[in-house]
N, C-alpha and C positions, 0 to 999 in steps of 0.2 A: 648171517646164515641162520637159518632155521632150526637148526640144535642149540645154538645159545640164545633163542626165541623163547622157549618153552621153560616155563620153570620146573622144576623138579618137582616131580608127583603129579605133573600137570595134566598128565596124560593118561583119558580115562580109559579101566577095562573095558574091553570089547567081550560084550556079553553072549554068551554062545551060542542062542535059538536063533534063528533067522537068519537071510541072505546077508550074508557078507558084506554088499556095496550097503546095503542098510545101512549093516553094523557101524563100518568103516563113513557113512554119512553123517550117522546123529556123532561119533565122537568129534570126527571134523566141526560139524554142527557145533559141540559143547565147546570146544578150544575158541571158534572165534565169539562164540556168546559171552564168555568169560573172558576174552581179551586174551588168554593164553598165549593164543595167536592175537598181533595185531593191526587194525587197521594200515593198508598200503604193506603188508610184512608178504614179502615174497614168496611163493609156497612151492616145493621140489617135492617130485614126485618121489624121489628113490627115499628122500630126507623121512617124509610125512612115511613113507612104508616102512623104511626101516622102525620109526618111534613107535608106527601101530603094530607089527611084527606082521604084515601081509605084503603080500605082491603090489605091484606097482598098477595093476588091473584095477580094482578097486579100488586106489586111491584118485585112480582115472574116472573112475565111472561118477566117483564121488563129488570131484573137482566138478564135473560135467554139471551132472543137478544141481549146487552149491552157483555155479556162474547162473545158470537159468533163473535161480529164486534171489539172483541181488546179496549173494553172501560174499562170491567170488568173483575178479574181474577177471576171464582171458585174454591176454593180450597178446596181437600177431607176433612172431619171432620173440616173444619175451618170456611168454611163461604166465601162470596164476600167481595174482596176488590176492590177501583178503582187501574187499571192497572197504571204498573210504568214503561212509555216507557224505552227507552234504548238509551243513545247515538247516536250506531248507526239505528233506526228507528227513531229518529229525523232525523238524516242527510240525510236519506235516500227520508225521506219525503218532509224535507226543499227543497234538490237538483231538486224534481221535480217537486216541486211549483215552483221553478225559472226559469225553462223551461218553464213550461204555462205562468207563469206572464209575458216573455220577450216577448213571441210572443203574447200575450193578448195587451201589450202597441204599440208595431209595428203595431199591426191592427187597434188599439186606432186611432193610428195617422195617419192612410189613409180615417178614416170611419169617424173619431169624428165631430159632428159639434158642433156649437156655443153653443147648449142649453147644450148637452153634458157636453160641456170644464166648462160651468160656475154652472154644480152640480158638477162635481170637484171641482173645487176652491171652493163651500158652504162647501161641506165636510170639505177640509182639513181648512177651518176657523175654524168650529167645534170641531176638530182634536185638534187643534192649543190651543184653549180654553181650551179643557179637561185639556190636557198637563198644562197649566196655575194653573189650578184651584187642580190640582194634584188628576185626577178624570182617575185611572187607566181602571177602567170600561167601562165610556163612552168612553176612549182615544182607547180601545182597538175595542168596537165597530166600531166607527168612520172609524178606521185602516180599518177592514172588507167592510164596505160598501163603501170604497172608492178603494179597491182593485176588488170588486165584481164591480164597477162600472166600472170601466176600461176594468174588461172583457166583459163585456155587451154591450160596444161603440166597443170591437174587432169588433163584429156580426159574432163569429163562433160560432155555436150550439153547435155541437160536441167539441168546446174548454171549453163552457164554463160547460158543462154536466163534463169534466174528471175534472173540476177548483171546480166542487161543492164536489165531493167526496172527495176535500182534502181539503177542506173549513174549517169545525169542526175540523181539527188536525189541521191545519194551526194555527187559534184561542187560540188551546190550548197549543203550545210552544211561541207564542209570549206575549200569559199575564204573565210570569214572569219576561220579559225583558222588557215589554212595558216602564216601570219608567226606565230603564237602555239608551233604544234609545230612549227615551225624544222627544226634539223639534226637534234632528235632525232627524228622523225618517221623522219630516213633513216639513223639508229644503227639504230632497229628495222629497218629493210628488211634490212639487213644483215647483223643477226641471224637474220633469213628465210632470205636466202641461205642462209648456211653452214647453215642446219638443211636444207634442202631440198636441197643439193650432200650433205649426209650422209647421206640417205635415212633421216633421224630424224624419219617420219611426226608423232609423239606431240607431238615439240618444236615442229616446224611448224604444228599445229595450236595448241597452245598460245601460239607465239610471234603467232602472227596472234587469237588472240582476244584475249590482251591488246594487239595495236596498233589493233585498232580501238576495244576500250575506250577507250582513252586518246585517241581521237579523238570518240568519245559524249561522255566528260564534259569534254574541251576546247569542244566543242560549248557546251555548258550552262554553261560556266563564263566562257565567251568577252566580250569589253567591250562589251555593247551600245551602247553614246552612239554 
């Protein structure tokens, strides 16, 4: 059942400006990015309304956009489930996050300046911590915002607009693994850094194709049970 689905706290405020079916999309949104909700987990309309505190309308309308964008499967006489990617729509996805990330860090390291490099480095401390404190959540966040940062010292618009559409799936294959790449996950950030503080375009680029390598076949190699 879908209430001993969710762990406790799991479920995020629903922030007050904006249409409701929004609202009620991006937290749907956040639960199955976060595995909250998981993969093949059955999803009930009255279940999901009652945890968000809204009508069943909007959890409708939600359901709706969520099957169109590949988050949700509906299925005739059965009901929504959350979608259960596929091997190959991982790999498929990984392989071109690692073409944006390589050329995201290359650009890093023409453009980045001082203030830049040293929200990097706050990041990956943070990063560093979660990992410590065995805080898969925050470590995973951390991950993101320090990836997203990196595209953002590129300064490609159009790089970082095709980086955001696969931002949310990004997210959502590396919270299994995240406890799997551990601290090394944030040795490589840090090897980022300093290539990107050295304006060693070549290395940056390099150093970012192989970390997300390493987070493809962590993917694929991960304990399913």
């Amino acid at each position: 059942m879908l209430s001993q689905g969710l762990p406790q706290g799991a479920v995020p405020k629903l922030e007050r400006p904006g249409p409701l079916r929004d609202r009620v999309y991006e937290a749907l949104l956040e639960l199955i990015t976060t595995r909250a909700l998981r993969p093949g987990q059955h999803l009930v309309e009255s279940e999901l309304a009652g945890h968000l505190g809204v009508s069943r309308q909007p959890v409708r309308e939600a359901l709706q956009r969520l099957n169109t964008e590949g988050w949700v499967d509906l299925r005739p006489a059965q009901g929504a489930f959350v979608h259960e990617p596929t091997e190959a729509e991982a790999d498929q996805l990984l392989t071109v996050r690692t073409l944006l990330e390589a050329e995201a860090a290359r650009l890093a390291a023409v453009h980045a300046g001082k203030a830049g490099i040293a929200v990097l480095e706050e990041l990956c401390a943070e990063g560093e911590r979660a990992v410590d404190a065995d805080d898969v959540d925050a470590a995973v966040a951390m991950n993101a915002r320090f990836h997203a940062k990196i595209m953002e010292l590129a300064g490609n618009a159009v790089l970082a607009e095709l980086a955001a559409q696969v931002d949310r799936r990004v997210r959502w294959y590396y919270t299994p693994v995240a406890r799997q790449r551990g601290l090394t996950s944030w040795v490589e950030h840090r090897l980022l850094i300093d290539a990107i503080a050295a304006r060693d375009e070549l290395r940056a680029g390099l150093l970012m194709r192989e970390h997300t390598e390493h987070t493809r076949r962590s993917y694929h190699e991960r304990d399913k049970s």
